[in-house]
C-alpha positions in Angstrom: 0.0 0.0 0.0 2.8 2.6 0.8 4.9 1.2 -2.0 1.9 2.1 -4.4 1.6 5.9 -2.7 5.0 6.2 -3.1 4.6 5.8 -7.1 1.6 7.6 -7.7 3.4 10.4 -5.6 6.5 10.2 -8.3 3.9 9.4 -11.1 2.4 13.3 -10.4 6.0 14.7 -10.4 6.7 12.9 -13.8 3.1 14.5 -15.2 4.9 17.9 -13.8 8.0 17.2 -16.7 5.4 15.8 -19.2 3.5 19.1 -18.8 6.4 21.3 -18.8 7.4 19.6 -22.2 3.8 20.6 -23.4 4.5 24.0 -23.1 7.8 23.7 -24.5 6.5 22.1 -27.8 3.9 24.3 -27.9 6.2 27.5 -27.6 8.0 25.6 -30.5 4.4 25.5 -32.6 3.5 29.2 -31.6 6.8 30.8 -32.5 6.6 29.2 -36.2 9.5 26.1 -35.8 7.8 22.6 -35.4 7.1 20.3 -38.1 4.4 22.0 -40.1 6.0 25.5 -40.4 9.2 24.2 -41.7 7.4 23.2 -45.0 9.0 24.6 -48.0 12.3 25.0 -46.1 15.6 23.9 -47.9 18.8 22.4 -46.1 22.1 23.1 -45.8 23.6 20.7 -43.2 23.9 17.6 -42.0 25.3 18.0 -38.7 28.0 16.5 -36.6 26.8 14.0 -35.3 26.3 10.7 -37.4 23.0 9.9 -35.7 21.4 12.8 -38.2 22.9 11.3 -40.9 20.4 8.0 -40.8 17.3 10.5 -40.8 18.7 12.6 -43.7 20.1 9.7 -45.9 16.8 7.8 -45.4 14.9 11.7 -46.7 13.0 11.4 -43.7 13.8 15.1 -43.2 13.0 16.3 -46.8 10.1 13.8 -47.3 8.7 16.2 -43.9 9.6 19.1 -45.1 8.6 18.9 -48.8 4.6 17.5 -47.6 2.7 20.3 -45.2 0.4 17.3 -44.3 3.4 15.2 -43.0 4.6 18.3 -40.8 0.5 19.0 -39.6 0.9 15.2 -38.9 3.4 14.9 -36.6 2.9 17.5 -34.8 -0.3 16.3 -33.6 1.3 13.2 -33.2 3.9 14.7 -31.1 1.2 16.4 -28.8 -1.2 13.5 -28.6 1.9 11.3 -27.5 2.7 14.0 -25.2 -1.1 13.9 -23.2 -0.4 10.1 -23.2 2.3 10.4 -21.8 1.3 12.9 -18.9 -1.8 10.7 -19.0 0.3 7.5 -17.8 4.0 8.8 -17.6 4.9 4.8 -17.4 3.6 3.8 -20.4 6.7 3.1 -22.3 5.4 1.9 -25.5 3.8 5.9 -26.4 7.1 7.6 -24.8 9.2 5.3 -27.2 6.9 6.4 -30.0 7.3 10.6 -28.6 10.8 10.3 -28.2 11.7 9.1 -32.1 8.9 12.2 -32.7 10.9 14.4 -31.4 14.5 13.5 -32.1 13.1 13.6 -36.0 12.3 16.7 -35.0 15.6 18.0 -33.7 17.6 16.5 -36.4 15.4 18.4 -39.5 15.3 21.6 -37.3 18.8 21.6 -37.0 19.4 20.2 -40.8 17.1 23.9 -41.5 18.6 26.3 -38.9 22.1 25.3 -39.7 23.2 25.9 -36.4 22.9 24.3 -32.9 20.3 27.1 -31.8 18.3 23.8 -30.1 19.3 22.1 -26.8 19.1 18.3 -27.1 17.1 18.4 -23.8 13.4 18.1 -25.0 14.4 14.8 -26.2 16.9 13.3 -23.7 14.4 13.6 -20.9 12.2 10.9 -22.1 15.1 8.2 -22.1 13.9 7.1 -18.9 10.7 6.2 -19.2 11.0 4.5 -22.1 12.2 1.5 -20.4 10.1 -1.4 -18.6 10.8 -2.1 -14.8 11.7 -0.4 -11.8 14.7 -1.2 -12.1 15.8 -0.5 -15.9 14.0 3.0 -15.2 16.1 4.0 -12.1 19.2 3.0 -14.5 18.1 4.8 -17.2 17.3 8.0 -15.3 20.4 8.0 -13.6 22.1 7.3 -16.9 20.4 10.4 -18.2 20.8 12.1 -15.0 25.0 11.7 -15.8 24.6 13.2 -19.1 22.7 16.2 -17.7 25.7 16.8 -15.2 28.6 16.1 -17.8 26.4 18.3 -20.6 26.6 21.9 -18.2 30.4 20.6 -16.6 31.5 20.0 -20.0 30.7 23.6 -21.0 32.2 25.1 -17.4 35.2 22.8 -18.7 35.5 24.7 -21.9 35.7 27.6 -21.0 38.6 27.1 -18.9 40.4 25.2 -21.9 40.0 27.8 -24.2 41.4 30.3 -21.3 38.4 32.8 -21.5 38.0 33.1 -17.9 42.2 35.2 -18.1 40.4 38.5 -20.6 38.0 40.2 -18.4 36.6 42.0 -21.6 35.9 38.9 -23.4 31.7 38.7 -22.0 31.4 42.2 -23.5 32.8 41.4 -26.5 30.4 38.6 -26.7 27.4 41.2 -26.3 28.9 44.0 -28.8 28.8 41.3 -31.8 26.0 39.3 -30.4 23.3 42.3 -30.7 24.3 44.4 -33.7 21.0 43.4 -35.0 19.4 45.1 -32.5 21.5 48.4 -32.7 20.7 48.4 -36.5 17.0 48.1 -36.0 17.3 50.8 -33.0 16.0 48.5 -30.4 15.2 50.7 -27.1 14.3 47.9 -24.7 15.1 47.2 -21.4 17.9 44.2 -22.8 19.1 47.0 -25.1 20.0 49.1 -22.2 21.2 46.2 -19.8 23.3 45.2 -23.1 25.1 48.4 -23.6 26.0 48.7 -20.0 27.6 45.6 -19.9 29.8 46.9 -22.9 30.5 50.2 -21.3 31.3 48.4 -17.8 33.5 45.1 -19.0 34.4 44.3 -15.3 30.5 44.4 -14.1 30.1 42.0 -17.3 32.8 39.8 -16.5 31.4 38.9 -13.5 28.6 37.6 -14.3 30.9 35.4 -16.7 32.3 34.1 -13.7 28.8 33.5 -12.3 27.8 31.4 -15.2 31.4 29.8 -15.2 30.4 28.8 -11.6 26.7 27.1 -12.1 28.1 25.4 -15.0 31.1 24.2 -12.7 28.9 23.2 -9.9 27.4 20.6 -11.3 30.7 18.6 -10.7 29.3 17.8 -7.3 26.0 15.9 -8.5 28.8 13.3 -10.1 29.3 12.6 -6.2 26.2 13.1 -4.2 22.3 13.6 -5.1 22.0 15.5 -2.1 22.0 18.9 -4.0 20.3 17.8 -7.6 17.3 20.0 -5.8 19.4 23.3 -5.6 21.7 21.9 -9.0 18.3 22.1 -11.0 17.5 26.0 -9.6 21.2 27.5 -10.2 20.9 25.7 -13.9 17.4 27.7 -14.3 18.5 30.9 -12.7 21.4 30.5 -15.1 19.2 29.8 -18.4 17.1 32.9 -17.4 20.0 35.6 -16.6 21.1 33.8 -20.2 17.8 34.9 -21.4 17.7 37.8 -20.3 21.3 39.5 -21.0 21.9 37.3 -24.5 18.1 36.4 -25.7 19.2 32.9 -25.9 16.2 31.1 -24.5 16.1 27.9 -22.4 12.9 26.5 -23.9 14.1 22.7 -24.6 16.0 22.4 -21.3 13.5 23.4 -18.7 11.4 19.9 -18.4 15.1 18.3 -18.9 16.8 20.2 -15.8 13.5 19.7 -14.2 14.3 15.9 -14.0 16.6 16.9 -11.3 14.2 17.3 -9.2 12.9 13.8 -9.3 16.7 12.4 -8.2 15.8 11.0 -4.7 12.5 9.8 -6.1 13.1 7.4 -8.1 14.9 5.3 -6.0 11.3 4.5 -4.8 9.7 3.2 -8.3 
């Protein structure tokens, strides 16, 4: 009896995610990037990663992309998977179906932007529920959980590697190319103005470098304890909206993915 509160207590936090993913793909239908809208839409590149190559070498992406009622299709396919899936979150035979949806998806958006403008996220955080058992779930979400952690480290990493964190006017460099567009368009918004004074003041900029330096970095300590995945998950949000808000780089595709964080000591109860 307690075992089965337990899970039905975990199954509402999973419907949390699954519902957070909702919005996300909706954002992604509203602002004119899902399947249907990238009808008509040529591509230039393949990607790095020889996973994409099986989707564009089979013209899955072109036969899409070249058929409005294919894109209309799977996009409703996509958000009917998606109530299933907050419907029963452990129903592994629909999330295995939602999460081939959606790395189609991310491969022909990427194959059309030309550029890694998506996070991976939306799609890694169904890899745990895909599987059958207690026990193959728990190993796949902390299997995911590992990739999360090494994916934000990684980038804290890099940035020492490629020595960025010795020039305290590199941030404001950053900004000054990053938003010529809006200078040329005579943008007057509140970003504008926090933009420019982060060029005019390199030092104030440079340290909120560090700080993102730092909640990338942090993350080293969930590769040792899931005692802090809790507060991991809110610096990692914090850090996508300052992101947001200083370089317009939104963090739709990562916020149900962080979220999983959340779940950490839970799913030792499934």
């Amino acid at each position: 009896m307690q075992e089965d509160l337990i899970n039905e207590n975990v199954k509402r936090k999973i419907r949390v995610i699954g519902c957070l993913l909702l919005l996300e793909y909706l954002v992604f239908i509203i602002s004119g990037v899902s399947f249907s809208y990238l009808y008509g839409n040529p591509f230039f590149n393949l990607g790095l990663d020889p996973t994409s190559w099986l989707f564009f070498y089979s013209h899955i992406p072109q036969f899409i992309t070249s058929n409005l009622w294919a894109g209309i299709l799977l996009d409703s396919g996509v958000m009917i998977l998606l109530l299933l899936f907050i419907k029963n979150p452990l129903n592994n035979r629909a999330t295995v179906g939602l999460f081939l949806l959606l790395l189609c998806y991310y491969v022909t958006v990427m194959g059309y932007l030309t550029h890694q403008n998506f996070q991976i996220g939306f799609v890694m955080v169904m890899i745990p529920f895909m599987f059958k058992g207690k026990k193959n779930i728990s190993l796949a979400f902390d299997a995911t959980r590992y990739f999360l952690l090494f994916f934000y480290f990684s980038a804290g990493v890099l940035k020492l590697y490629y020595n960025s964190l010795s020039n305290p006017e590199h941030f404001s460099h950053i900004l000054a190319s990053q938003f010529i567009p809006y200078y040329l368009e005579r943008n007057t918004g509140i970003r504008t103005h926090l933009n420019l004074y982060l060029i005019h003041y390199p030092k104030v900029s440079y340290l909120l470098y560090i700080g993102s330096f730092l909640a990338e970095f942090i993350t080293v300590i969930g590769f040792f304890t899931k005692r802090f995945d809790k507060w991991i998950a809110l610096i990692l949000l914090l850090f996508h909206c300052g992101i947001w808000l200083i370089m317009d780089i939104g963090a739709i595709g990562q916020i149900s993915f962080i979220s999983l964080l959340f779940l950490s000591n839970d799913f030792k109860n499934l």
